[in-house]
C-alpha positions as CSV (number, residue, x, y, z in Angstrom):
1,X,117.6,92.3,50.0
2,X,121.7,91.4,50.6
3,X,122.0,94.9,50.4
4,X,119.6,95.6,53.4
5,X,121.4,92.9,55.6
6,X,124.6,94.3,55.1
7,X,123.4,97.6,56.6
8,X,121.7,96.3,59.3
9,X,124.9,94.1,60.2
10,X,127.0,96.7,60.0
11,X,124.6,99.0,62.3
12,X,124.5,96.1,64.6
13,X,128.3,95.9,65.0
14,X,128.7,99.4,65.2
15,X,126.4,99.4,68.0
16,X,128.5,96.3,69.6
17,X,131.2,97.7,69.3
18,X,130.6,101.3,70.5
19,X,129.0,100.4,73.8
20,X,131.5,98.5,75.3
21,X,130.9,95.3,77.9
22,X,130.7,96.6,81.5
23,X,127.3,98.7,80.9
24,X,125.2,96.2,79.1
25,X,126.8,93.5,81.1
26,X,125.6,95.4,84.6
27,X,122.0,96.3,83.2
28,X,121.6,92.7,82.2
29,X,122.6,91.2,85.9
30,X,120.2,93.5,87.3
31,X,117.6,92.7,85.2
32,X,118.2,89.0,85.6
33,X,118.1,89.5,89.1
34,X,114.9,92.5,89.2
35,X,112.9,89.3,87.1
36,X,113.9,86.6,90.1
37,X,111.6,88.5,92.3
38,X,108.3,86.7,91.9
39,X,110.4,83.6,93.0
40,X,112.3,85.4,95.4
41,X,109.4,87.6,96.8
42,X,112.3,89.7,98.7
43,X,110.2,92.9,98.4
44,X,106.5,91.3,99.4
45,X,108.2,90.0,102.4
46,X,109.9,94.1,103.2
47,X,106.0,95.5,102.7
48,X,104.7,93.3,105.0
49,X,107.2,93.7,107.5
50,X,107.7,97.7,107.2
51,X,103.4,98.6,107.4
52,X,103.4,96.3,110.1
53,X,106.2,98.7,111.8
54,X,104.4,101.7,110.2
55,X,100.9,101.5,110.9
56,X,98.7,100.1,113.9
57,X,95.4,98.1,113.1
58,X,94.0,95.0,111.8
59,X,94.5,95.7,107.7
60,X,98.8,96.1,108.1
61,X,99.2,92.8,106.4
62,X,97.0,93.3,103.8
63,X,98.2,96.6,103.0
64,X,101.6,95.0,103.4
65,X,100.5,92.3,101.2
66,X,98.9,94.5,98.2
67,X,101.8,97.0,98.1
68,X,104.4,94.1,98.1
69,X,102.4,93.0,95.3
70,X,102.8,95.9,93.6
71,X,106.1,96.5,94.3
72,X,107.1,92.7,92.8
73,X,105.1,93.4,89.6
74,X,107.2,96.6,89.4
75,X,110.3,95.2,90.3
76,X,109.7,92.4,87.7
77,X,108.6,94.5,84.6
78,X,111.6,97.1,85.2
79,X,113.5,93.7,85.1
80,X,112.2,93.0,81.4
81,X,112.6,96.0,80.7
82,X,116.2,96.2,81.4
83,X,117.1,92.6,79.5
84,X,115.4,94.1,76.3
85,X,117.2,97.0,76.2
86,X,120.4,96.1,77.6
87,X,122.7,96.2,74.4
88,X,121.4,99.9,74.4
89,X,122.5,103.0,76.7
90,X,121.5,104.3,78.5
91,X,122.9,102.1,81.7
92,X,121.9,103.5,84.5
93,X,119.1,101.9,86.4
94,X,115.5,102.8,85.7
95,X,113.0,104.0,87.7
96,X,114.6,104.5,91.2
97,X,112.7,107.1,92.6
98,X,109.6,104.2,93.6
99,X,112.6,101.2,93.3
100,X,116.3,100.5,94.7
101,X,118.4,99.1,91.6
102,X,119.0,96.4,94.4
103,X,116.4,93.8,95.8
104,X,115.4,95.2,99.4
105,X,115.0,92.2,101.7
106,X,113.1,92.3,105.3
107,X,115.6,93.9,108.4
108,X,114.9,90.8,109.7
109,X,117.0,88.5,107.1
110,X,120.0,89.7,105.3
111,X,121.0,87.1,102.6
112,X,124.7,85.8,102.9
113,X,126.8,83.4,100.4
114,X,125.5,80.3,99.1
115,X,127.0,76.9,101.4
116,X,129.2,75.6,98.6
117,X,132.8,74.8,98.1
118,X,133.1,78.0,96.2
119,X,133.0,80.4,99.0
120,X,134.2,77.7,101.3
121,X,138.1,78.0,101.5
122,X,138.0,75.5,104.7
123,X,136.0,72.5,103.4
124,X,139.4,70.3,102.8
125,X,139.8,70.7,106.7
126,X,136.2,69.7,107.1
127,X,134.9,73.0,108.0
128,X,132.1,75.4,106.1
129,X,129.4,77.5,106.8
130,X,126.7,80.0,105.2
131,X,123.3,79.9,104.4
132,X,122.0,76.5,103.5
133,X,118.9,77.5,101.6
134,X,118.9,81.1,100.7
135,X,117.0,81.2,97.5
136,X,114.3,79.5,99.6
137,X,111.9,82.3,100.7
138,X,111.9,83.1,104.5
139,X,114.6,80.7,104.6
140,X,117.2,82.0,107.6
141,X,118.8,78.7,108.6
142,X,122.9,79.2,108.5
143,X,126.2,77.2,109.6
144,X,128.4,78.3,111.6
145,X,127.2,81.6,111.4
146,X,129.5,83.8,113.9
């Protein structure tokens, strides 16, 4: 039984160790951020907008609603998929030919820095800016946006 542990431990560090930190560290972040998308519905939002641009007649949105659907449900289980296997190679992402390794949001909204003191290198003057709400959904409100 010890004897099992200590191979398994040692196959475990050897792994660890062999792989490095920057490729499971990026396959994690992108799977952290691939299983956001239910919340942040960035891609339901793009289908409706893009079959709406695409195609004339009264079922766009619902076209644009079921493929966003489909495309968040993707989206989401590549997203587990990557977190389980992200101590493992290979890195790269996963299934891009029907996905970007990147959330795709509408044309109509590109998401900027948070408002917060971190990114804000003029609050002690009184002065800041950025979106106020971005992990709002549909939310576009900004300060001093120039």
């Amino acid at each position: 039984m010890v004897k099992s542990f200590s191979v398994l431990g040692s196959i475990i560090l050897v792994t660890l160790l062999a792989t490095g930190c920057a490729g499971p560290e990026k396959k994690l972040g992108r799977g952290l951020n691939n299983i956001y998308e239910p919340i942040r519905l960035a891609e339901m939002r793009r289908s409706i907008e893009q079959t709406s641009y695409e195609n004339s007649g009264t079922a766009n949105y619902s076209h644009g609603v079921i493929r966003g659907l489909n495309r968040t449900l993707a989206r989401t289980g590549v997203g587990i998929y990557e977190i389980i296997t992200s101590p493992f190679p290979s890195y790269d992402p996963v299934f891009t030919d029907y996905l970007s390794p990147n959330p795709q949001y509408p044309d109509s909204y590109k998401p900027g820095l948070y408002e917060d003191s971190i990114f804000d290198t003029d609050t002690s003057i009184g002065f800041s800016g950025g979106d106020v709400a971005p992990f709002v959904p549909g939310s576009r409100f900004r300060v001093f946006d120039n």
